[in-house]
Structure formats: C-alpha cells, structure tokens
N, C-alpha and C positions, 0 to 999 in steps of 0.2 A: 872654404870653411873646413877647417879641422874637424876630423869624426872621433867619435869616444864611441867605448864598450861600456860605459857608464849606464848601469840599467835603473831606468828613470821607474819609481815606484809611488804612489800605487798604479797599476793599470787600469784603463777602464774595463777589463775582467775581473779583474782581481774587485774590483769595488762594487760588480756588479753579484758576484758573490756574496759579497758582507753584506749588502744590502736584503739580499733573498733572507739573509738571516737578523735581521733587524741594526746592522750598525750601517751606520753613515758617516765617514769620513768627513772633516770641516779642515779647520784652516794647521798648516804644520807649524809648529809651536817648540821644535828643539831638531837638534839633528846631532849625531854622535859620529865616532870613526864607523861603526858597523851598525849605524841603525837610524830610523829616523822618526820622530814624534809628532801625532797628530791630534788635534782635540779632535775625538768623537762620540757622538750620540747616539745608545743604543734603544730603542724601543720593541716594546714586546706587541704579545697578542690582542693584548685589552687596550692599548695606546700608551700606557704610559711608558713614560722618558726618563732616562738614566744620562748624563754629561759621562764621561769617561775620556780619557786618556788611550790612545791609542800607541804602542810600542811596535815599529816594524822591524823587523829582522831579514836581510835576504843569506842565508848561508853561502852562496856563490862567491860573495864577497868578500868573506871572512876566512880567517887562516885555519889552518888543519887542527891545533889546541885548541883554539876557541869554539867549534862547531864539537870537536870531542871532549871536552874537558870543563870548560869555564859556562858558556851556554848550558849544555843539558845539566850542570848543580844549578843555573840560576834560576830555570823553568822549576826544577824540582822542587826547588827550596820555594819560590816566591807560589807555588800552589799550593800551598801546605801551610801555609801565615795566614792569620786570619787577628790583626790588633789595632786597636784604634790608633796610633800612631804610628805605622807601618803601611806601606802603599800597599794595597790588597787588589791581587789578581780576578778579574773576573769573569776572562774567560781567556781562550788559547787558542786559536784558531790556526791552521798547517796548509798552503796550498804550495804543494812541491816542496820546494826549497825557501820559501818565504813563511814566517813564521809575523802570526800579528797579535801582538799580547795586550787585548785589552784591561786597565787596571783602574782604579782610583786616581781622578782628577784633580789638581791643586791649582784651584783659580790664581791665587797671589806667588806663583813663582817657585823662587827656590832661595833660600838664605843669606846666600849670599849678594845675590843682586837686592833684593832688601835693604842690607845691610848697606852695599853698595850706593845706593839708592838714599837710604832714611839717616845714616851714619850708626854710632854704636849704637845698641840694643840699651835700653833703661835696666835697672837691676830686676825690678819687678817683674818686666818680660821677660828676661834673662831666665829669672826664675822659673817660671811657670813652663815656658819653654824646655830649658836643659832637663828639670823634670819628667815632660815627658819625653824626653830621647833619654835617660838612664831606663825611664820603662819600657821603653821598647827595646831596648839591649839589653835589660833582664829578663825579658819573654824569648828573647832569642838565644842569649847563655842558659836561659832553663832548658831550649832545646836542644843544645849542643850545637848554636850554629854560633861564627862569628863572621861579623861584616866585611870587616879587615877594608871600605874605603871608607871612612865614615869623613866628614868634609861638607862645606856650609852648602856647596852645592847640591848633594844626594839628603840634604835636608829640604823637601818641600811646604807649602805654606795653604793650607785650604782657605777655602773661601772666609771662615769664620775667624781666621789667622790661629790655626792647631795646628804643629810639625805635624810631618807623615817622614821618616826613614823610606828612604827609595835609591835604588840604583843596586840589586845583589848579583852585579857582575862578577867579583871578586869572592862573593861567601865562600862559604867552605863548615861542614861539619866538623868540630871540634869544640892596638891591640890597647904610641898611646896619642890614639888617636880621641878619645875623650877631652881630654884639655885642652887641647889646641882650640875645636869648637866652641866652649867657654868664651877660651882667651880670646877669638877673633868677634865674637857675638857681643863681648866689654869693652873692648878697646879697637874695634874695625882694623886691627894688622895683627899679621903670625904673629909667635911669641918668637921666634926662632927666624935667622937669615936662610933660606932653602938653597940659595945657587950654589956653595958649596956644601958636598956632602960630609969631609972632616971637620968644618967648622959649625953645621947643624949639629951633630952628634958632640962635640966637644962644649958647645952651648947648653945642649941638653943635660949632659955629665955633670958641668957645671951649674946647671939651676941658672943662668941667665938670664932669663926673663924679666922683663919688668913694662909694669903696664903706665903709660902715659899720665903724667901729674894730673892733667884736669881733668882723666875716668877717673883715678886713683881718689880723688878728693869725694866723688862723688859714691863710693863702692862701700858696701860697710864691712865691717872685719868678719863676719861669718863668711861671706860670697871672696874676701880676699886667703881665710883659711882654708876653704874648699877647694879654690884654685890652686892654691901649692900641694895639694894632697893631689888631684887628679895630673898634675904635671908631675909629678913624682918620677924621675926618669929609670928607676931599680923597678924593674916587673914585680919581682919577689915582693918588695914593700908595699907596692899600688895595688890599695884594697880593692874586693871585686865589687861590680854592681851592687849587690843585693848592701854589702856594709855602705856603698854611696848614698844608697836611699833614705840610712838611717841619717844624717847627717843634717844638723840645724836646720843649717840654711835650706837643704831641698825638701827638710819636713812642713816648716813654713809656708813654703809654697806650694806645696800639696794643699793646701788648706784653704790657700785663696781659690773663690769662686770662677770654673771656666766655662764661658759660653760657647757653647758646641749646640751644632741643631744637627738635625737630620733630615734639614732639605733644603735645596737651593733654587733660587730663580734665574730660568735663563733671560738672557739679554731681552728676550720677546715680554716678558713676565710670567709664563709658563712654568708649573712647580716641574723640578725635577729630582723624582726621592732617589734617596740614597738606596743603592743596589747591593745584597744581600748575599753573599754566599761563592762559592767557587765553583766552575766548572770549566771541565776538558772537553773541545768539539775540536773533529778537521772535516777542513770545506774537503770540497770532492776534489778530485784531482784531474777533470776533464775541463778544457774551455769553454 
C-alpha cells in the first residue's frame, strides 16, 4: 500500500477538544485546496443548540502567502462582519497550526448547484435575491472592504432560501463581478466564453452578451436594463452600489415581502436558535 503525509483531519484530539467546549463535529459537507467543511453543532451551558458550519484550516498545508497574507485579512475581515446576508463568524478556535472557524450554516447549499439543479432563477427570485447581495456589498464598500471573488458558488442559500456572501479568501481593504451573477442566476450560462483570456476580454469590450431567446421572452425590460448597466465593462462608467439600489427594478423588489425566521429545526425536530454575536477563543495547545 502506498503511504501519504496526507494529515487526515479532524483528530480524535482535536474533536475531543471542541467538544470540552461545546461543538460537535457531524458530517463533511465541502472540502477546498486548503481547507475542509464540516456541519457542526454547537451547544452551550443551558442546552441549547446552534447548527453551524464548521471551516478547518491546517496551515501545514498551505503555502507561505496564504498563511501570511490572504488567511490572516480573511480571519480579520470575516470577524468583524456582522449582516444578515453575509456568513457571520461565530467563533475561532487555534489548536497549533490548525485553525477551525466556526460560522453560519446554509442548509440549501450554494447558488450554483441550485441553479444547477432547479435551471434559471424566475425574475422575481432573481429579484429579491440580487438585492440582497448589492446589500451586502454596500455594507462591505461602506467598510472599505472588497470581495474581489464574488461567484454563484461563495453565494450560499439558508434554510429559509436568503443569500448569505461567503468565502472572503480573496478580500482585501480598499470588481465586475456583479453582472455576471445576474446574468448566470437569468439565463444558467456565463455571459462571456472563459477558456480563452483575449477573447473574454474582447467580448467584454465589445458588450457581447446576449441572453437566451426563451429567458429573454420571459425578462421584463427593467431587470433587462439593469443587466446592461451592471455589465458595463468601463469601471469609470459602472455605477457603485449605493446608485444600484436606487434602480427600479431592485426598488421593487425590496418591497416584496421576505420570509426569514430565526430558527431552525433539526432533522431530530429540536429548535435550533440562531446564534448571536462574535467571538475569538484558542483551544490549548497540549494533547
């Protein structure tokens, strides 16, 4: 049998840890180049239960930029957010070189397999939806942060079917990636060919895009003049957030009514409330 230095995570230490402090690892639910995703359950002192997302990190594994540079802005930034359509940190936990960030849970996935899944987005979801991801990138351009990977993927889907912006690997204090998510959410394909890179950018230059006759039929001209402003390939001209909000079509759907709760059941039928607030802990650093 072939041997690997593949270090197999979590340990039963490491779990026996998170447990002393009320999370419980359950089933892995995503896995990245540097990290791997687990649903977990946190409970406190009185019994009650929080669902949570579970983000591991091993830095052992990760390259010398990403442990100095791209990791410590993502911990900084994602502890510091705190918005209903933004995946919100809820705690941070440090044993050695393994890092385990637990954060807000999205029962239904992530955008794109949805999408994948159910075909284009209807206009009225479209609506309600894109609305709230321009608010939650105008809570983030209020802070000086920008996402820089925005994409149907690091769009997740809670239980109640409300975005949550997730994945600020890439952030940075301080593009167009707004459109695109539109355009893939109306018509389930890029607006743009990606495998080459002079021919995306000469598509772009040129305003190429065109969305499929029988979305097209179905789209109304607000939601089709939104889309050529947010694809607008000249930065100079591509209005920011805060003027996108003014905009018909995303006033309108601000308007319609969204059902959101603040609590969920688990599979058992056990409530489990929605967990409140940010905090920074590290486990100890002995086996």
């Amino acid at each position: 049998m072939a041997m690997t230095n593949e270090i197999q995570l979590p340990t039963s230490s490491q779990e026996r840890i998170l447990q002393k402090r009320g999370y419980t690892l359950l089933n892995k639910v995503g896995e990245g180049s540097y990290s791997k995703v687990f649903q977990s359950e946190y409970k406190d002192s009185k019994g009650n239960k929080w669902r949570l997302a579970c983000k591991i990190v091993d830095t052992r594994k990760t390259t010398k930029s990403f442990n100095t540079k791209f990791f410590p802005r993502e911990l900084e930034i994602m502890s510091t957010l705190n918005f209903p359509y933004i995946v919100r940190i809820h705690s941070i936990l440090q044993r050695r070189q393994v890092f385990f960030m637990f954060m807000d849970y999205a029962k239904n996935g992530d955008m794109l397999n949805f999408i994948q899944s159910n075909g284009a987005i209807k206009e009225e979801k479209a609506q309600i939806w894109f609305s709230q991801i321009l608010n939650a990138l105008k809570y983030l351009h209020d802070r000086g942060i920008a996402h820089r990977d925005l994409k149907c993927e690091n769009i997740l889907l809670t239980s109640s079917y409300n975005t949550k912006l997730a994945d600020f690997g890439f952030a940075r204090h301080t593009t167009n990636e707004k459109g695109v998510i539109l355009f893939v959410m109306l018509n389930k394909s890029m607006p743009f060919d990606d495998q080459s890179l002079k021919k995306l950018y000469e598509d772009q230059i040129g305003r190429k895009w065109k969305i499929r006759a029988q979305v097209s039929n179905l789209l109304s001209l607000p939601v089709k003049d939104f889309q050529n402003i947010i694809l607008e390939p000249n930065p100079k001209e591509r209005p920011p957030v805060s003027q996108l909000l003014q905009h018909s079509w995303i006033k309108s759907g601000a308007s319609i009514s969204i059902n959101t709760i603040s609590s969920q059941k688990h599979d058992n039928g056990s409530d489990v409330f929605e967990f409140h607030g940010s905090t920074l802990a590290t486990a100890g650093a002995t086996t």
